[in-house]
N, C-alpha and C positions, 0 to 999 in steps of 0.2 A: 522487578517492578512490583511493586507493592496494591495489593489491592483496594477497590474502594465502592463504597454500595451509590456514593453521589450519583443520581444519575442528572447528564446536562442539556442543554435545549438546543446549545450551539452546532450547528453542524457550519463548514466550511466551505469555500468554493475548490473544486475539483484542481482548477487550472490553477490558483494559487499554491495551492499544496503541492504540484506539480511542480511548478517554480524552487518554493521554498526546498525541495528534495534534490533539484538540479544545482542549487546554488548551496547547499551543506556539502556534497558530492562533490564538487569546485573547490571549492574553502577547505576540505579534509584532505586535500591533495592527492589525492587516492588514483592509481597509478592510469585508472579509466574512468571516463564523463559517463553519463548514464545515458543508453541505449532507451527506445520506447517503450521494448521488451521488460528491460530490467527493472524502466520505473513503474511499469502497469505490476509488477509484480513488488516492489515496495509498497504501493498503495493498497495491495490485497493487505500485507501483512500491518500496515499502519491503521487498515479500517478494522481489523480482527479486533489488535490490540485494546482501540479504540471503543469497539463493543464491548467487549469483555470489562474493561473498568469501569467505564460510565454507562454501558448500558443503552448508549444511543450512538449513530453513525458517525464518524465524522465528519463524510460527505454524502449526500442524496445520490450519486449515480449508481447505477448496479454492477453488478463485478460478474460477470460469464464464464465457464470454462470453457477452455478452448483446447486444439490438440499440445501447446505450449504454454498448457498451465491458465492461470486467472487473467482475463483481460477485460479490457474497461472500452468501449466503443465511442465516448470521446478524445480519450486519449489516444487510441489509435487513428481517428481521425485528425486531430489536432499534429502528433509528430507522425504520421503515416510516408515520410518521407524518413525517417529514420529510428523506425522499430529497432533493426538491428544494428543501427552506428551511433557513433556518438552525438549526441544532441547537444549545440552549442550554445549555453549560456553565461550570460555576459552581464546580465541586470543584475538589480535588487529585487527580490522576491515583494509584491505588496500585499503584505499580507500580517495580522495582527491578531496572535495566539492567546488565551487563556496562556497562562503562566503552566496551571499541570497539565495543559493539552500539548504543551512546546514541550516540555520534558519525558512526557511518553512518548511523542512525535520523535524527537532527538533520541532518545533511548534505545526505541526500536530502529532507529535509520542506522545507529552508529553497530546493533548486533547482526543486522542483514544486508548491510552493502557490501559486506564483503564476502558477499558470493555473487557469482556470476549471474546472469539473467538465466542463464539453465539452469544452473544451481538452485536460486530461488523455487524456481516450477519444479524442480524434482522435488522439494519438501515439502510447500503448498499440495503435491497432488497425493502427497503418501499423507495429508492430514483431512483429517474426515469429512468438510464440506465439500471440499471440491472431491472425493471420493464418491458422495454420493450420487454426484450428477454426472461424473467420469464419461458415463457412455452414454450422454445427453450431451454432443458437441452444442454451445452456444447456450445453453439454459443457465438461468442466474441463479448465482451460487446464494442460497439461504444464508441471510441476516442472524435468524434466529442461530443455526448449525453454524454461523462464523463462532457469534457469540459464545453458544455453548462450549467448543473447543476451544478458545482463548483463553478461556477463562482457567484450561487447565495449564497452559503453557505461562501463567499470571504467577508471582511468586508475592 
């Protein structure tokens, strides 16, 4: 992933992006649907990304650590019936990407789905934002500290 100083205005809505990740996840035929777990933990790594290129969020909600890594408190609300099982999607995502927001978005989905929802948290927790707030259960993990570490995992 290629760097870029553009920075953008666009930020996204939470639940569509959610969508959009459940129905790429379906479509890539990949042996397992995505758990609540797994997707609160794509969504860490799609807003890192995110930061790191442009400079601004892709979504406005705040992202927590938790004792299972980064979590997001609508989307645990939203699939709180299926943190840990597969969440069943069947739609079309509605939702209408900048062209380099959908290829960083696809880029990072296609290097991190394929680890497991633990998986995901155990790497997230061994990378410095969520480190710094490790033994602060529930404190939001720094924007800026996403930023700055994505920016080194940016090629």
């Amino acid at each position: 992933m290629k760097k870029t100083n553009k920075e953008k205005a666009t930020t996204y809505n939470l639940f569509q992006l959610a969508e959009q990740l459940l129905f790429m996840a379906d479509w890539s035929g990949g042996s397992e649907q995505l758990s609540g777990a797994k997707l609160m933990k794509l969504l860490y790594f799609e807003q890192g990304f995110h930061l790191a290129k442009f400079g601004t969020p892709l979504f406005d909600e705040d992202i927590h650590i938790g004792v299972y890594g980064p979590y997001i408190d609508e989307i645990c609300e939203r699939y709180s019936d299926n943190l840990y099982s597969s969440i069943e999607y069947n739609g079309r995502p509605d939702i209408v990407m900048e062209e380099e927001d959908y290829e960083l978005f696809y880029n990072v989905f296609v290097v991190y789905n394929q680890y497991s929802a633990s998986g995901l948290a155990d790497i997230a927790k061994k990378g410095s934002p969520c480190r710094k707030v490790q033994g602060q259960l529930g404190s939001v993990i720094s924007r800026k500290e996403m930023r700055r570490f994505f920016k080194t995992k940016l090629r």
